[in-house]
N, C-alpha and C positions, 0 to 999 in steps of 0.2 A: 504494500500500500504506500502510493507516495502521493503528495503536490505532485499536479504536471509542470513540466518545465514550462519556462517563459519561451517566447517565439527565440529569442536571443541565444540564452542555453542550448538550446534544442541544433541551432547552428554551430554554436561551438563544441557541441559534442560531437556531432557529425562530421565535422572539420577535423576537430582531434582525432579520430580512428581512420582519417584517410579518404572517409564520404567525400566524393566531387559532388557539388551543393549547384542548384539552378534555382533562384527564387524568382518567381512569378507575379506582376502585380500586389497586391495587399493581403498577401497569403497569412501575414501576421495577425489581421483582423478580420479574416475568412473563415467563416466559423458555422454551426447551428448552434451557439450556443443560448437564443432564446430559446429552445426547443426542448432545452434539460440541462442538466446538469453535467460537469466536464469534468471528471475526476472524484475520487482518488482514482487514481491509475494502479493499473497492477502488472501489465504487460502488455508486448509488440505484437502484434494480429499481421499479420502477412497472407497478401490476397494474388490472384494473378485476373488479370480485364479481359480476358475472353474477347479482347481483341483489338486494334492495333491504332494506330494516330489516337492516341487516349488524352492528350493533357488537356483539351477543351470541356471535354468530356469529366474529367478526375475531376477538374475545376467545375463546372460549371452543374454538374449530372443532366437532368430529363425532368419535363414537366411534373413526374412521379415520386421521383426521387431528388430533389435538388443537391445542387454541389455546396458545397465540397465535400466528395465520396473517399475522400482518406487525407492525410497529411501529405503526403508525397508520393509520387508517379516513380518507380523504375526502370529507366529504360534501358531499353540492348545493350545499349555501351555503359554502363554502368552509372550515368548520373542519376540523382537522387532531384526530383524538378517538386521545392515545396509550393503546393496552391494553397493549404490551408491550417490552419491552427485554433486547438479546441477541440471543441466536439463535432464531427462529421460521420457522413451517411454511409460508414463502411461495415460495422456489424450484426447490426441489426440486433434482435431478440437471439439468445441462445442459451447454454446450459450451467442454472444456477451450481453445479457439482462441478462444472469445471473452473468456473469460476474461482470457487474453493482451492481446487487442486493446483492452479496457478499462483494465488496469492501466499498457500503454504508453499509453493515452487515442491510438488509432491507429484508422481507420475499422474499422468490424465487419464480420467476415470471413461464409461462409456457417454457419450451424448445423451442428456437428458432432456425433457421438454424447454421450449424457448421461454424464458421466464425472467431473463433478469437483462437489463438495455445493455448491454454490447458498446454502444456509441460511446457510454460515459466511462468506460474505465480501458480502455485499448488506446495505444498509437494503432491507426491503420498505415499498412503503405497497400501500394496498389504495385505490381512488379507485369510488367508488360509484357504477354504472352496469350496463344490464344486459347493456352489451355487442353486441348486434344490431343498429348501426346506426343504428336508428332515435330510442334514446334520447340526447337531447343532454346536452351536458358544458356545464353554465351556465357564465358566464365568469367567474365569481366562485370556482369550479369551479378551472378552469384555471389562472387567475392564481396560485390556494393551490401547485396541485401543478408550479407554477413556482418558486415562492417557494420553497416546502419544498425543491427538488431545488437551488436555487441556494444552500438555507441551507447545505445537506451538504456543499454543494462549497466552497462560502467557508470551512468549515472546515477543514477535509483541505486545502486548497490544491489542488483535481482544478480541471480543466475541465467544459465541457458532457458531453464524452466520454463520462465516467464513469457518466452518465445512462442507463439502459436499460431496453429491455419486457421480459417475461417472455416476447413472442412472438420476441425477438431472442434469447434466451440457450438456449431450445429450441424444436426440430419438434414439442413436444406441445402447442402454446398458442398463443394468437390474442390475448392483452390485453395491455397496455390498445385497446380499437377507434379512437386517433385516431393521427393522425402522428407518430410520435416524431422525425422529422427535423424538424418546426415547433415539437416542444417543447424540443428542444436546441437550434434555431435562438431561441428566449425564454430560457431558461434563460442559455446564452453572452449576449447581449446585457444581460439583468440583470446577472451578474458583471461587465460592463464598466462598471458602475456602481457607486454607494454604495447602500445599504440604503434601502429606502424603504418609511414606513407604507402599508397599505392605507387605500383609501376610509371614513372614519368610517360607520359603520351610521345609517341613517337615523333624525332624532329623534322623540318623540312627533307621533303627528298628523300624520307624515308620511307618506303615499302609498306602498308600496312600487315601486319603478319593476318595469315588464313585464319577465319573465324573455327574452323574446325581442325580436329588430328590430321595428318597423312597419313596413311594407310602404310603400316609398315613393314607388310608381306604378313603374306600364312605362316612363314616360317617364326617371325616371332612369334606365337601364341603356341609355343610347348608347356606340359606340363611342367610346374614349378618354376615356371619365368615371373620375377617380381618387380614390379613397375605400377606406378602411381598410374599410367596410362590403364592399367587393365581394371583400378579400381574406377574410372571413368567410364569406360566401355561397360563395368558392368550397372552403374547409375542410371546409364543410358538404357538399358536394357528393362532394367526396373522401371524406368519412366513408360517405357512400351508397354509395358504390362507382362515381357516377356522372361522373367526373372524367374528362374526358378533356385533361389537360394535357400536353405535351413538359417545360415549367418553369413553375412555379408552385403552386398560383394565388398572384395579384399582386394591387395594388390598381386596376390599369387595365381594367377592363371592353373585354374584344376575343373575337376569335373562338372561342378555346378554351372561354371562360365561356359563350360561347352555344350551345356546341356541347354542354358540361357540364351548361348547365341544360337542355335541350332531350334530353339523356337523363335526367334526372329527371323532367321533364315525360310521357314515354314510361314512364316507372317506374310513374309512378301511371296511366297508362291512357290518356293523352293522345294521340289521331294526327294525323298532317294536319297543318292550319294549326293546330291548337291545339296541336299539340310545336314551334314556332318557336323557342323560345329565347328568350324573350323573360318574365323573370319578368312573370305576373300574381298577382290577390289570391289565390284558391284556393290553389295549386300553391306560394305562396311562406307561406303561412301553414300548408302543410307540411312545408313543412322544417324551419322553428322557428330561423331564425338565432340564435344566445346575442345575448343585445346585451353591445356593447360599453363601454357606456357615453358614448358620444361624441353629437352633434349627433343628435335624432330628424327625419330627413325623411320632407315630409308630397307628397303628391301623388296623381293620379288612375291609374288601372289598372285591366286588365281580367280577364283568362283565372287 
């Protein structure tokens, strides 16, 4: 339970953990807050807009819903665009138990009926995506709406806990579409740390690096190969829906992951010997790995 921060703080947190910040017209006095009450706050609510040029939108909402539909918009490349501050139209009603289970910062319980206003004790952000799976969350992407959720809580003094979907607070929602347990598993591992700049933006003349992995042959994906890449590839697989993990995924390339990409592989049409499990170039330049920015490998591959 805290005060929300002032429009002011709310900046210099975000600034401190690295957030690149876009503020928008009178996003400081952009509010509902005749409409209720705006605090105590208890935690960051993370949504994804189901679909795409959103900041008129985030700001403004719909004859139904009016704006301002969360605190701040995240877009592809990772800026954080604030339109609003207070209380806004991002939660709606949801579940007085999780409620609970966030402000003790205690694992989340199941979704129970919509019963307690959402609006008045959440940051919203809105994270730009259309939600179906299919569209990837760049990791310039991710890393923001890491930072951003690690800035809230470095301030408040919460944990990862405090971090939560909109598909976790009620049965009426499905966003944001990636793992919230891998993003509170980022989130807690940044607060074990000190603040740290993001990657400088690339300078004149410089090349922008590929939004996604390169394919780096068939041949790397043997069993017991360990690489931060294979823990991507298999995120991505869980975002598909084609995950078939007991734990994980990890960065050690073993059965599960073959099993995971080999229903992907069947996703897109694949049978037989050509659903093996075994990334090739096709099949893996559909998935669209984010890169991570780490070593690009290069290699030969087939299917």
């Amino acid at each position: 339970m805290a005060a929300p921060l002032s429009a002011d703080a709310l900046v210099r947190a975000l600034r401190g953990e690295g957030v690149r910040v876009a503020e928008h017209g009178d996003w400081k006095t952009h509010n509902r807050n005749h409409k209720g009450p705006w605090g105590p706050v208890h935690g960051v609510m993370l949504h994804h807009t189901a679909g795409v040029d959103s900041l008129a939108l985030c700001r403004d909402g719909i004859p139904s819903l009016p704006g301002p539909l969360c605190v701040g918009l995240l877009t592809k490349d990772g800026t954080v665009h604030l339109v609003g501050h207070g209380r806004t139209n991002h939660a709606g009603n949801g579940s007085a138990a999780v409620l609970e289970a966030v402000r003790a910062e205690r694992p989340l319980p199941a979704r129970g009926p919509d019963t307690v206003d959402g609006n008045a004790r959440f940051y919203g952000f809105e994270i730009e995506n259309l939600g179906n799976g299919r569209d990837p969350y760049p990791a310039a992407q991710l890393d923001a709406a890491e930072r951003l959720s690690a800035a809230l809580c470095r301030a408040h003094g919460w944990s990862a806990r405090s971090v939560v979907a909109h598909k976790e607070w009620t049965r009426r929602k499905v966003d944001p579409s990636f793992s919230m347990s891998l993003m509170r598993d980022r989130v807690s591992a940044r607060l074990r740390s000190k603040p740290a700049p993001p990657a400088p933006p690339p300078g004149p003349g410089t090349p922008p690096e590929p939004a996604y992995e390169t394919f780096p042959g068939a041949a790397f994906f043997v069993p017991g190969r360990s690489s931060p890449l294979i823990t991507s590839v298999g995120r991505r697989l869980v975002a598909e829906g084609c995950g078939r993990y007991d734990v994980g995924p990890g960065p050690v390339w073993g059965a599960a992951d073959n099993r995971s990409y080999a229903a992907w592989q069947r996703k897109l049409g694949y049978r037989g010997a050509d659903a093996d499990g075994i990334p090739g170039r096709a099949s893996w330049e559909r998935l669209r790995v984010p890169r991570t920015g780490g070593t690009v490998l290069t290699g030969g591959g087939a299917a």
